[in-house]
C-alpha angles and dihedrals in degrees: 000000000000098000082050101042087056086044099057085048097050084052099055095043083052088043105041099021113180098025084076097048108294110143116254099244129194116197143140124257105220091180088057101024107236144085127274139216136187080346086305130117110251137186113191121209102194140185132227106226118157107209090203087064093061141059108250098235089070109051092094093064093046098047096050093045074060100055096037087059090062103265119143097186135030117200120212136185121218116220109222091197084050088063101031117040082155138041109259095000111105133196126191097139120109123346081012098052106131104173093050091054091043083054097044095045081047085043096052084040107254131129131224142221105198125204111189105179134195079206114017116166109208095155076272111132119282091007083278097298118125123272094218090062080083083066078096094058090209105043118141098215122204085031130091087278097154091222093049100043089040079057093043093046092051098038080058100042083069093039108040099053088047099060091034081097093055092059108120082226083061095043098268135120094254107104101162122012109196127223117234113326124264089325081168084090102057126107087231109059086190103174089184086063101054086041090061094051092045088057090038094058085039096062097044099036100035129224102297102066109100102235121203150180129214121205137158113288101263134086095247093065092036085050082070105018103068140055136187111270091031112087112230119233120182120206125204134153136248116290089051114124086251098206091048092044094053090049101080076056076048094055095040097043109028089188138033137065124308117253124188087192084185116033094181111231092179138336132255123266131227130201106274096025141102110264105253112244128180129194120259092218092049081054100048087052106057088043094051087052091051098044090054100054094056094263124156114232138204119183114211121220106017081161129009104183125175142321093227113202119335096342108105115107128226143227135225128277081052110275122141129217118244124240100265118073095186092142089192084269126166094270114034131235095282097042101272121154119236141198080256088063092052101042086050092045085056090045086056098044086064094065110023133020113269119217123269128233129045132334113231105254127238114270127256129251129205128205119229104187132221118339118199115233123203123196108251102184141310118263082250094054089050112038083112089070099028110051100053091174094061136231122326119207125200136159082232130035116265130215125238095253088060088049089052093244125127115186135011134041131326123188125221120200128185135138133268100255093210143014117285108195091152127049104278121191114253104205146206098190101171087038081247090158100113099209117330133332129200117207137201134180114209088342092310112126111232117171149308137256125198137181119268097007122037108038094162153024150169127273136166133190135121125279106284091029106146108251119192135179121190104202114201117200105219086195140277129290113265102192138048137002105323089062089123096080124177119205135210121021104352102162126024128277123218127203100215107329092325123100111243103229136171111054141176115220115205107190112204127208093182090156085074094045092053099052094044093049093242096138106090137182103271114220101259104255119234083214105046110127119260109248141243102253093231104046132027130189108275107270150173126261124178141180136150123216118200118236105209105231096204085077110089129248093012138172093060123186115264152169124241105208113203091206093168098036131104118204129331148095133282141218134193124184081341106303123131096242090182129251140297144219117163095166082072119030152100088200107067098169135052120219112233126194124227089232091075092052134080140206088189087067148358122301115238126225115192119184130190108193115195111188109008125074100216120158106044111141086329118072123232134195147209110216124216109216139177092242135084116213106193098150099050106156108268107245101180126102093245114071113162114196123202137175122261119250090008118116099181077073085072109045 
């Protein structure tokens, strides 16, 4: 009975396998060229979505609207600079709460691919990589550096172990976590360095993980990209030929499956240029021919979202990414769903089965209507409040990274050395303004100098005369070489052939005065300078509007258009909604979630305008509407054109 009793068990282990305790396992098949799972053969279509470029509490929207549109996986970066602004100092609570997004994506039944970095592109600031790394002013970052690799191994040394629980091998969603990120395309080719990281993920994730690199579809990124023991992936867009763009994986990796770790939905957008659209049915077809041939697919985006505050990257030459993020993916920026999500639903349905029931439906968006703004006060006015750390003097201008501050504005202040009765050039000679500076001589706005464009103009004024320049970071490169990207006044500035020295540093840290109320209307002055009619000194607006709260399902989300403004930031409640710039587009709106917004109270509008004197005596107004405008037509003067799916565009 003894000797049946085992045999029945032996062939039930044999017959059910892991429903009796056998371990879930994730590998790739090299013989058959696929990945397995569980011992079957899998293809994963995947989805990009970033968690830190949406509110938490809708993750869960986004991620079933995800699932209902046939995807099995999601695939997802982390932002080292999102979880530690500053060394030592973590943050996963909140909007950065990993753990909570990797549960709820197992909960709603995808899986993930993770790539956590340390660099990690993703058009964020910086690439993902901490500002305070530039702390070592030579520092060759994503190389065997000792002081960036001492910074990387301990960064991981919190993160790794964090996510090891979330591996599909220990029961959790994460089926493949991805090394760098197309390092291919770095100046170093450091193959130590990608060693090191290899071994490194090694020792915290174990042996079983499938580890893996992405890189361009061509065999000069993959010569540096890849390494052995980390599996090569490649990444294009719709309108490649797909068979001849899979052949450099092919060459690197003669077996295995094919894996498109970026099928490119849209393209990303800069300041001054067209918003990048792509056709849904150019889309739909290069994913129905991968597909077909067995390919694993991750679009990217599936849903772009938003670069909340200071957070969008930029490109070289020198052009920054705007707030929204929306990448003409499949879902936009607020969730909704798109011809694109169903194309690509029907594309799916051809090759898996798609999950029955209802698609969330796209939320709902209320518009507010005009608000009426009030100044408040100009930076200058205001550096009591703003620059809680105090005044810096030096002989030479220093960076933000020297005055401990990341992201944001800091303000410079000197003297003018001579008397300037005629118009003398103020001048930027090694381009060191790192991204736009507004100057103003004794509270008289003057001009403006920006990176890459305008490195000098004219200003007048006697010896002694005030001079301030508020510097703006538009945020940090995120690809190629010039990733390590100082801000402020990196290099000296001269007033006709003379150096400008002794100046006065204010940092500002106006993200912490808005949200404690501390910008207040300033008592209009009999003896402030009458303005330029084209340009004013930045300053601060402010206005509340009232949401009734007898009306139901409000608050809705919704957009606030600056129709009349000209460039700045902007607060509600509070929270940093990102900036603005409709003189140069293309985005004219900014998405705003219905989390930031109350029915118990008013709701507060800060603005921060930085070039156009608006509300003097006359009031003036933003207006929250219903509608997004992302593709407004570019009126400025730059418009920098590049090619879709092509990164040597944005070196």
């Amino acid at each position: 009975m003894l000797l049946l009793r085992t045999g029945c068990v032996l062939l039930l282990l044999m017959l059910f396998g892991r429903s009796l305790g056998e371990s879930p396992s994730f590998t790739v098949d090299y013989q058959n060229d696929c990945f397995r799972k569980d011992g079957e053969k899998f293809q994963y279509i995947s989805g990009s979505i970033h968690y830190n470029r949406i509110p938490r509490v809708y993750w869960k929207d986004r991620l079933l609207k995800m699932y209902m549109a046939g995807l099995n996986a999601i695939q997802t970066y982390v932002p080292w600079n999102y979880h530690e602004e500053v060394p030592g100092l973590y943050n996963f609570s909140g909007d950065r709460d990993l753990e909570h997004f990797l549960k709820l994506a197992q909960d709603v039944g995808l899986l993930v691919i993770l790539r956590p970095g340390p660099y990690i592109c993703a058009e964020w600031d910086m690439g993902g990589l901490p500002a305070w790394l530039l702390k070592k002013k030579d520092i060759v970052l994503r190389s065997t550096d000792p002081d960036y690799i001492a910074a990387v191994d301990k960064w991981m040394g919190k993160l790794l172990p964090m996510i090891k629980p979330y591996l599909y091998q220990n029961g959790g969603p994460i089926i493949t976590v991805q090394v760098e990120n197309e390092y291919g395309s770095y100046f170093a080719c450091d193959y130590n360095y990608m060693r090191h990281l290899s071994k490194l993920f090694r020792s915290y994730l174990g042996d079983e993980v499938v580890l893996f690199t992405t890189d361009g579809a061509g065999l000069g990124y993959l010569k540096c990209g890849s390494i052995q023991d980390l599996y090569a992936t490649v990444d294009f867009g719709p309108g490649a030929n797909v068979t001849a763009a899979f052949e450099p994986q092919r060459q690197v990796q003669p077996h295995g499956p094919l894996v498109n770790s970026e099928f490119y939905t849209g393209w990303l957008d800069h300041w001054g240029s067209r918003h990048s659209v792509v056709s849904p049915t150019q889309v739909a077809k290069a994913l129905s021919e991968m597909l077909l041939m067995g390919a694993n697919v991750n679009l990217y985006m599936f849903i772009g979202g938003t670069n909340f505050g200071y957070w969008n990257g930029a490109n070289t030459p020198y052009a920054a990414q705007p707030t929204s993020y929306d990448y003409d993916a499949p879902l936009t920026e607020a969730g909704d769903l798109t011809e694109k999500y169903f194309a690509i639903r029907e594309v799916i349905k051809m090759y898996s089965k798609v999950p029955e029931g209802p698609i969330p439906p796209t939320t709902p968006k209320y518009a507010y209507g005009a608000v009426t703004m009030k100044k408040l006060q100009t930076v200058s006015d205001a550096l009591d409040v703003l620059s809680l750390s105090g005044p810096v003097k030096s002989i030479h201008p220093q960076t933000f990274i020297d005055l401990n501050q990341a992201f944001g504005f800091m303000l410079y202040r000197t003297t003018l050395p001579m008397d300037c009765t005629t118009p003398t050039p103020l001048s930027s000679p090694l381009n060191g303004v790192h991204d736009r500076a507004y100057v103003s001589v004794d509270g008289l706005a003057v001009g403006i100098l920006e990176r890459d464009k305008v490195l000098s103009i004219n200003v007048t004024g006697k010896a002694g005369s005030q001079v301030d320049i508020l510097v703006e970071n538009m945020g940090r490169v995120n690809y190629g070489k010039q990733i390590n990207d100082f801000k402020g006044l990196v290099s000296n500035l001269t007033l006709g052939a003379d150096l400008l020295t002794n100046w006065t540093m204010y940092s500002l840290s106006i993200d912490e005065a808005v949200m404690k109320g501390l910008l207040g209307e300033k008592e209009l002055a009999l003896f402030d300078p009458p303005q330029p009619a084209d340009l004013s000194p930045p300053a601060f607006y402010g206005g509340s509007f009232v949401i009734p709260d007898g009306i139901p399902d409000l608050p809705q989300d919704t957009y606030i258009k600056l129709s009349s403004w000209r460039k700045g930031q902007i607060w509600i409640n509070g929270f940093n909604v990102g900036r603005y710039w409709p003189t140069r587009g293309p985005q004219m709106t900014l998405f705003v979630p219905a989390n930031i917004l109350s029915t118990a109270a008013p709701n507060n509008v800060t603005v921060l305008e930085l070039e156009g004197a608006l509300c003097g005596s006359e009031p003036c107004t933003v207006e929250f509407t219903n509608t997004p405008i992302l593709n407004a037509t570019v009126q400025s003067d730059y418009k920098q054109h590049r090619r879709l799916f092509v990164k040597e565009d944005l070196l």
